[in-house]
C-alpha positions in Angstrom: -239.8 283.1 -24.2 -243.4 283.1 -25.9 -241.4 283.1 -29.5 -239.7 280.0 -28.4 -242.7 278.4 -27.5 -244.2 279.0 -30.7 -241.2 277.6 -32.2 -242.1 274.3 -31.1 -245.5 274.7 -31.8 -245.2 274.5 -35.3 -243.3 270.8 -34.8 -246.6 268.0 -35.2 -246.4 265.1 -33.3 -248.3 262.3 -33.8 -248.4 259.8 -31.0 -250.4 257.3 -32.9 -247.4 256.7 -35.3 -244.5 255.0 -34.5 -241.2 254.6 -35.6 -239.8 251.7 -37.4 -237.3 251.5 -34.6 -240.2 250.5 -32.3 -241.9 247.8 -34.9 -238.8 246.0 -34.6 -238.6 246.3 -30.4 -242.0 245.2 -30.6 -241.5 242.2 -32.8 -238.0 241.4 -30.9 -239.9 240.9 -27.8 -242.6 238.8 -28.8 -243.3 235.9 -26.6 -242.6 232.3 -28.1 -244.9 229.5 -27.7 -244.7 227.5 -24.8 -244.0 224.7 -26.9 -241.4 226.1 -29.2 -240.2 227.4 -25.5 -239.8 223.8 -24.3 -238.1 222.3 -26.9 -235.7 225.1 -27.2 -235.2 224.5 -23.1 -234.7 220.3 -23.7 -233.5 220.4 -27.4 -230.7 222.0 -27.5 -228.1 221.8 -30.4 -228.6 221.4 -33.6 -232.2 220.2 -34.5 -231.0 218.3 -37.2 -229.3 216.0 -35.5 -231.6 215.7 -32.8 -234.5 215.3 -36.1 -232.0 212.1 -37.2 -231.8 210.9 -33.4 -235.7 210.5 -32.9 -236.8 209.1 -36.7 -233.4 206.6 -35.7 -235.2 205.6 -32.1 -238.9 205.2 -34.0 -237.1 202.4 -37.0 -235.4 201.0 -33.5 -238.3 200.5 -31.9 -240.4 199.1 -34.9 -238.0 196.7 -36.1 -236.3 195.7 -32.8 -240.2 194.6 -31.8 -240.7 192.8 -35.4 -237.1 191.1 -35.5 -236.8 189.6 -31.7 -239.5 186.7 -32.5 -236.8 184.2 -32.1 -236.1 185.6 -28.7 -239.6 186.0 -27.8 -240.6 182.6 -28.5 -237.4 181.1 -26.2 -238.4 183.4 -23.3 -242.2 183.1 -23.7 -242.2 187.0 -22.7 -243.7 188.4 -25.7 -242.8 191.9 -24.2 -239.6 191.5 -22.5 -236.9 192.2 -25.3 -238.8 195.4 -27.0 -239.3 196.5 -23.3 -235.3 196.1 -22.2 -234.6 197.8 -25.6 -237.0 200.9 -24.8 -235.4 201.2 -21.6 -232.1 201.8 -23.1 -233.2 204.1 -25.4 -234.6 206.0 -22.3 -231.4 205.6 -20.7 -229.7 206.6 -24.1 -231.5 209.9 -24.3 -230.8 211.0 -21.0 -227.4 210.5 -21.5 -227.6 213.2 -24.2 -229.7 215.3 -22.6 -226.5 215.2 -20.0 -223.6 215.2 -22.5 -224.9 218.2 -23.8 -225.0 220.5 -21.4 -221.5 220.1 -20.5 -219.0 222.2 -22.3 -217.2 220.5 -24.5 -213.7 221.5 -23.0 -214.4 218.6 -20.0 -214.6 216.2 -23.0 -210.7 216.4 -22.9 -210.4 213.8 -19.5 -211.9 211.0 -22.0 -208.5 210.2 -22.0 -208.7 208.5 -18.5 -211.5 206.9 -19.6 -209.0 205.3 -21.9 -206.7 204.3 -19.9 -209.4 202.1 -17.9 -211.3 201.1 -21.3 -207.5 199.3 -21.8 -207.1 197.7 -18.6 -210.7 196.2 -19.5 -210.0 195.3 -23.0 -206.9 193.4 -21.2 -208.6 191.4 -18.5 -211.9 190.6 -20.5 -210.2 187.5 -22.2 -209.6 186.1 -19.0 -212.5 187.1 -16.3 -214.9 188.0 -19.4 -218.1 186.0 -20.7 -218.1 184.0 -24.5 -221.1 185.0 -26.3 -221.4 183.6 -29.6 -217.9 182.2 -29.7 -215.9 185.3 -28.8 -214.8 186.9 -25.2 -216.0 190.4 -25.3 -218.1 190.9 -22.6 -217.6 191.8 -19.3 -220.0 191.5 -16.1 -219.3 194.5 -13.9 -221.9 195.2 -10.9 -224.2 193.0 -12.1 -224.3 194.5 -15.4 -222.6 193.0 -18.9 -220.5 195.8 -20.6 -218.6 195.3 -23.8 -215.5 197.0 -23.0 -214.2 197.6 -27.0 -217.4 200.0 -27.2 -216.0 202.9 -24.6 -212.6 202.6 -26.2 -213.6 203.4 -29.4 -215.1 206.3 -27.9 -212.6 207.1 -25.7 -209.6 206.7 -28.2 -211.6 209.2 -30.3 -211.9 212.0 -28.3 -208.2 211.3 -27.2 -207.4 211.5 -31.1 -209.4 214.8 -31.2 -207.3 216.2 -28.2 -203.9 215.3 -29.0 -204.9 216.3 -33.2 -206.0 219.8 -31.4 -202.6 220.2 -29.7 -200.1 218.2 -32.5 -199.1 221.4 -34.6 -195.9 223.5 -33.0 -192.9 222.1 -31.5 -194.0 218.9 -30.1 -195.6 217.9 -33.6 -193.7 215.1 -33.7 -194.0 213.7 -30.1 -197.7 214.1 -30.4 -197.6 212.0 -34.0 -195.3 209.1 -31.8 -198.5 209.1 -28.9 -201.5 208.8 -31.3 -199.8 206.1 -33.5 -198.9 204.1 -30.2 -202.8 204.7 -28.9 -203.6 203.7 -32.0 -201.8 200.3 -32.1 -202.2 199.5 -28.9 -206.0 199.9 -28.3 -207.2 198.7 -32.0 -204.4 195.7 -31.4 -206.3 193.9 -28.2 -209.5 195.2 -29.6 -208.4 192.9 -32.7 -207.4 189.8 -31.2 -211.3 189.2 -30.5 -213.1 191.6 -32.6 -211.1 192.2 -35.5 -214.1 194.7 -37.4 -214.3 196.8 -34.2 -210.5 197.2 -34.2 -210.2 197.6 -38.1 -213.5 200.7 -38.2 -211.4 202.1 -34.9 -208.2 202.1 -36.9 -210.1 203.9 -40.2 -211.9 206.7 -38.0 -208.2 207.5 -36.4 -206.3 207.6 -39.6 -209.0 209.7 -41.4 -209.2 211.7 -38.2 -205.3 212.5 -38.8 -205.7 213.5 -42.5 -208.2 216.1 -41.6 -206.0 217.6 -38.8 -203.4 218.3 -41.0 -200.8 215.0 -40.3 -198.3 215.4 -42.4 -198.6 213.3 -46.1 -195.5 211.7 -45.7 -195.9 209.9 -42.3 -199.8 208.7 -43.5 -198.4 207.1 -46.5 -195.7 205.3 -44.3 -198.4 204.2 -41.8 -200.2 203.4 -45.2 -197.6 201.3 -46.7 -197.2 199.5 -43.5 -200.7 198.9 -42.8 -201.2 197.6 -46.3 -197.8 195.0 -46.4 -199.2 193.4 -43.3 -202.6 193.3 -44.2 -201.4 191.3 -47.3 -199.1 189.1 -45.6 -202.0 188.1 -42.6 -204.7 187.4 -45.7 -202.3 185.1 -47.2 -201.1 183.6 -44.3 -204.7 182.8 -43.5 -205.2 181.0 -46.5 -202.3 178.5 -47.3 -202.1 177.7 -43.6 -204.3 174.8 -43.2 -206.8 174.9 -40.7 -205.4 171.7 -38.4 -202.9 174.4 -37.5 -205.1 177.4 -37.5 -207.2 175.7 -34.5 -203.6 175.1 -32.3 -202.9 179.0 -32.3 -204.1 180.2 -28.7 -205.9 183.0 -30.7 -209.5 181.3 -30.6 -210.7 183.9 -33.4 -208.7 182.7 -36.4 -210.5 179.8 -37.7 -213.3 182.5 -38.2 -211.5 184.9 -39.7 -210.3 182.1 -42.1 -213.9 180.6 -42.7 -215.1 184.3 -43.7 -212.5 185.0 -46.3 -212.5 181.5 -47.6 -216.3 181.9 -47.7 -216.8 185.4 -48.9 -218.0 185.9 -52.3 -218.0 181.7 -52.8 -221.7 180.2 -53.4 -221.4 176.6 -53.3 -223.1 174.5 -55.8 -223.8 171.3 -56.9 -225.5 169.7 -59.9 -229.2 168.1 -59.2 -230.7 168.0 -62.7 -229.9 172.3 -62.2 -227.7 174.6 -60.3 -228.8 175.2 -56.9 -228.0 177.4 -54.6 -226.5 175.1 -51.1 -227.4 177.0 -47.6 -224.2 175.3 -45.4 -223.1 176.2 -42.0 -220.9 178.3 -42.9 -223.2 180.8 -45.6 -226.0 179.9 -43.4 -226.5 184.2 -42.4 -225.7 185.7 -45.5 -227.9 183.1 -47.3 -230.8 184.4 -44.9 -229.5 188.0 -45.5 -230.0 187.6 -48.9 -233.5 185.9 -49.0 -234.5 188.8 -46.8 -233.7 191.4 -49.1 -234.9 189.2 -52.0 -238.5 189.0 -50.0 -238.8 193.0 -49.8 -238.7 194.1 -53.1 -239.7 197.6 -53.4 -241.9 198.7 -50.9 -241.7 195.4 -48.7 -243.6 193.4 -46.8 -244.6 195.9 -44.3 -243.4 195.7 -40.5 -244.2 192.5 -38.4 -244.7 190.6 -42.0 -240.9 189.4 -41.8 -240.3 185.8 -42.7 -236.6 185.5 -42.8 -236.1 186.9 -39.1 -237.2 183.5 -37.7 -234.2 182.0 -39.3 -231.7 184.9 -39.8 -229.1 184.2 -36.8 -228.7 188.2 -35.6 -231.7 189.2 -37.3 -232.3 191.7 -34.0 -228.2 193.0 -34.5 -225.9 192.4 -37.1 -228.4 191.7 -40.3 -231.2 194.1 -39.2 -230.9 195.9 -42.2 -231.8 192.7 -44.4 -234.9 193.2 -42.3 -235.7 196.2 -42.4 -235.0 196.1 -46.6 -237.8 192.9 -45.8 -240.4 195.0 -44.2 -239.9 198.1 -45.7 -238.5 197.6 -48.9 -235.7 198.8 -51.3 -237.1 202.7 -50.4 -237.1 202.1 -46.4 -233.4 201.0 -46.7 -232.4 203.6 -49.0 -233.6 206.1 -46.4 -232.2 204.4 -43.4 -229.2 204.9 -45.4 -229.7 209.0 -45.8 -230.0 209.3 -42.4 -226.7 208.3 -41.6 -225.1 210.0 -44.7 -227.4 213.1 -43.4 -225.8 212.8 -40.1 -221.9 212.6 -41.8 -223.2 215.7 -44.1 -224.5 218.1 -41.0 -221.7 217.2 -38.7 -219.4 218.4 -41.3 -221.4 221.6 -41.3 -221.5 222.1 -37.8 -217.5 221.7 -37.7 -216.9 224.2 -40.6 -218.3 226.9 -37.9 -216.4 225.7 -35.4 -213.1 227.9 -34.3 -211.8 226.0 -31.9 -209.7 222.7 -32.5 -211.1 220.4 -30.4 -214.6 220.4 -30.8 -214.1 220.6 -34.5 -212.3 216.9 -34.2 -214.7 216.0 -31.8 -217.6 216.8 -33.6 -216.7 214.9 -37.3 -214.7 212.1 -35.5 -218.5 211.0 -33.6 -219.9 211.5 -37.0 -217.3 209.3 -39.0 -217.9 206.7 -36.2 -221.6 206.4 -36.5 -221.4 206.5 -40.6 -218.6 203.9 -41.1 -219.9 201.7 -38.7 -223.2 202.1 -40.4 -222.2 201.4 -43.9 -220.1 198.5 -42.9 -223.0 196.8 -41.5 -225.2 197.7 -44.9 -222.4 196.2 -46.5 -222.4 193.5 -44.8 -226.2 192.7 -45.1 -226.1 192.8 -49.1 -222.9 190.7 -49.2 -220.6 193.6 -50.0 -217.7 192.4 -47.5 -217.4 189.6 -45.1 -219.3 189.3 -42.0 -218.1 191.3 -39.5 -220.8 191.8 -36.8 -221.0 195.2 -36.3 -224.3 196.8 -35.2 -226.4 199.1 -36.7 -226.1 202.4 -34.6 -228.9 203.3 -32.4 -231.0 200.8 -34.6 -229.6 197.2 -33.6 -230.4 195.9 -30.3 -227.1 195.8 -27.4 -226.9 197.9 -24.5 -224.3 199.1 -24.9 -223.9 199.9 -28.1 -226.8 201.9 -28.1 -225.8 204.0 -24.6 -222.6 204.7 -26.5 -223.7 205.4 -29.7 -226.0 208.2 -27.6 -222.9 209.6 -26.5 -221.5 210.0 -29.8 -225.2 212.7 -30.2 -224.1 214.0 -26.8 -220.6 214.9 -27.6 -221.9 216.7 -31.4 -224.7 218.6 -29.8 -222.5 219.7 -26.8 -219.8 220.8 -29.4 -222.5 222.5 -31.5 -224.2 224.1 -28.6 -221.1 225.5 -27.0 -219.6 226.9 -30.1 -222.8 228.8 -30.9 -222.7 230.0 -27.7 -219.2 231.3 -27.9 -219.8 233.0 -30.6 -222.6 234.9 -29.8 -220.8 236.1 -27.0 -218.1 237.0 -29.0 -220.3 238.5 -31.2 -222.1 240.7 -28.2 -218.9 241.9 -27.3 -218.0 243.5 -30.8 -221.5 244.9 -30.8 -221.2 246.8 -27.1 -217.5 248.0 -28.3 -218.7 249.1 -31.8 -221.6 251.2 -29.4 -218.5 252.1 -27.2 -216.8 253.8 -30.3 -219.9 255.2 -31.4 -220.8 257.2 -28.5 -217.3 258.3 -28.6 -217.6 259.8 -31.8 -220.8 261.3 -30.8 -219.4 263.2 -27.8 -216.7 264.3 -29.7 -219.1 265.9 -32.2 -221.1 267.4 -29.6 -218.2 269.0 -28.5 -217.3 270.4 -31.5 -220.7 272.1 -32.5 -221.0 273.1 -28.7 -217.4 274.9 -30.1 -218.8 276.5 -32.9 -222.2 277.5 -30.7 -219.8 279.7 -28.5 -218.1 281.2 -31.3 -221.6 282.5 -32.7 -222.4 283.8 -29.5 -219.5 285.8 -29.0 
């Protein structure tokens, strides 16, 4: 006994040194900041796209108070419209602070929403409110909601399903229901908002060349598309307008005024050309004086001139004002942020396994970006006027309640998936350690074996 005591007398431990096993515990376990604890508790999801959200709501809020003169000076409220606006944003945010704690999977009944988004759309020409010459709106408990807005999101998230389920047997019954969805919902959104129901249509058919539609039937759905495009435009112009106005659809005289009108600048000879500001040019001649005004750097916010003219200067042409106030640089990175938020969403799909989500995620992001881009486009005189807002940045309830959704639905589908896999990835760690301390055993065994053998 005393020689095997001495044995392990010779072994020289020093408690003061510790293994590199332990540094790493010890740096495993280190508390977090309360603050990085609290926005990893409210923020959940991709920081990116919560980064884009806020500097979005900040431009909101700086150019929504700068661009609503018009409707400050007819109220005599000098706080009223920056205030309503604020309170949707508010509203907005909690609504992704709700959307993205549920799991993505319950984003699957937004198909019922669909169903009563087109009983809306169908009613609203006949119970609705005319705002600015079109039915759109309807007043439900008190409150106006513009029905085309939840079936855009709702025939998205449909798409994403039925995309996630389309391959297999049924391919081709699946292909027969998103086509008739399709129609059908971007049909009656068309008959009074023909831009909605065109950016709806896009975001669908680019939603069915990702998920793997086959080539053929898109280029049929193309072909189609494109012959009655072509025969609408030209009916449009060689029908003269005496018979335009006697169609019960009240939106085609407008349609007709915008193509006539887009790209024409009217002039007239006055000892030099000059440039005629009619009823009809009347916003993108604004639009354009706006941008013309900002230059570089701009005029700095609250310094706009053309927002006290500029019809819309608070919705569909708040990009010529923010180009006014903040320049050719300000616009250019309004315009990042959007590309930023098409860029990350396609990152965030890319690690997404599941279907669903994956659709999900990039058919929210294609929504926000197109819709964004057409109302740049719009502001510089790239395409006709189509009044769409600026996501999160124009001023509309709800446009800006469901354009928070769209964050909610890519942070829930980020959020989830990361969780999923780290689970995932837990349980091939704890079966890896299962196999390992299998192997161990059976060594043990083995040189407990060969222990017995010496002894004998």
């Amino acid at each position: 006994m005393v020689e095997k005591s001495s044995q392990y007398e010779d072994i020289d431990i020093d408690s003061s040194e510790s293994s590199p096993h332990s540094e790493e515990i010890n740096s495993d376990i280190k508390p977090k900041s309360s603050f990085n604890h609290v926005i990893d508790i409210i923020f959940k999801g991709d920081k990116v796209i919560w980064l884009v959200f806020i500097i979005l709501c900040v431009i909101s809020l700086v150019e929504i108070f700068s661009a609503t003169s018009t409707l400050v000076y007819r109220s005599g409220n000098h706080w009223g419209p920056i205030f309503k606006h604020s309170m949707f944003l508010i509203t907005g945010f909690g609504l992704i602070l709700l959307m993205h704690n549920v799991p993505y999977k319950y984003y699957s009944s937004l198909i019922f929403l669909l169903f009563i988004s087109i009983v809306l759309l169908i009613i609203t020409p006949f119970v609705g409110q005319t705002i600015n010459e079109s039915e759109r709106w309807l007043e439900l408990f008190g409150l106006t909601i513009q029905p085309s807005e939840f079936a855009k999101l709702s025939l998205m998230g449909t798409m994403a399903f039925l995309l996630s389920k389309h391959k297999g047997e049924y391919e081709g019954l699946y292909f027969k229901w998103m086509i008739g969805l399709m129609v059908l919902v971007t049909g009656i959104i068309a008959a009074q908002n023909l831009s909605t129901g065109l950016l709806l249509f896009l975001v669908c058919f680019l939603m069915m060349f990702i998920g793997g539609v086959k080539i053929s039937r898109l280029l049929k759905l193309v072909g189609v598309c494109v012959a009655f495009a072509a025969l609408a435009i030209f009916l449009l112009k060689v029908t003269p307008t005496e018979w335009i106005e006697k169609v019960p659809l009240k939106r085609l005289p407008t349609w007709q005024n915008r193509i006539a009108e887009f790209g024409n600048s009217k002039q007239e000879e006055e000892g030099e050309k000059t440039y005629v500001v009619t009823d009809e040019n009347y916003q993108v001649a604004f639009s354009k004086i706006a941008i013309a005004n900002g230059g570089l750097i701009g005029q700095f916010p609250g310094n706009s001139q053309a927002r006290d003219f500029l019809p819309q200067a608070y919705s569909d042409f708040i990009y010529a004002i923010i180009i006014e106030e903040i320049g050719i640089i300000g616009g250019i990175f309004v315009l990042l942020l959007y590309i930023v938020i098409l860029i990350r969403a396609g990152m965030i799909a890319r690690n997404i396994d599941s279907l669903f989500p994956k659709y999900l995620v990039l058919g929210s992001a294609m929504m926000l970006s197109i819709q964004a881009l057409v109302n740049m486009a719009v502001a510089v005189n790239l395409i006709p006027v189509t009044g769409q807002p600026l996501p999160l940045i124009s001023r509309g309830g709800t446009s800006t309640l469901v354009t928070c959704a769209y964050f909610g639905l890519i942070l829930s589908a980020d959020r989830f998936s990361k969780d999923k896999r780290a689970r995932k990835s837990k349980n091939n760690d704890d079966e890896s350690e299962v196999s390992n301390v299998e192997i161990e055993d059976v060594v043990d065994l083995d040189e407990q074996k060969d222990f017995k053998v010496i002894k004998v």
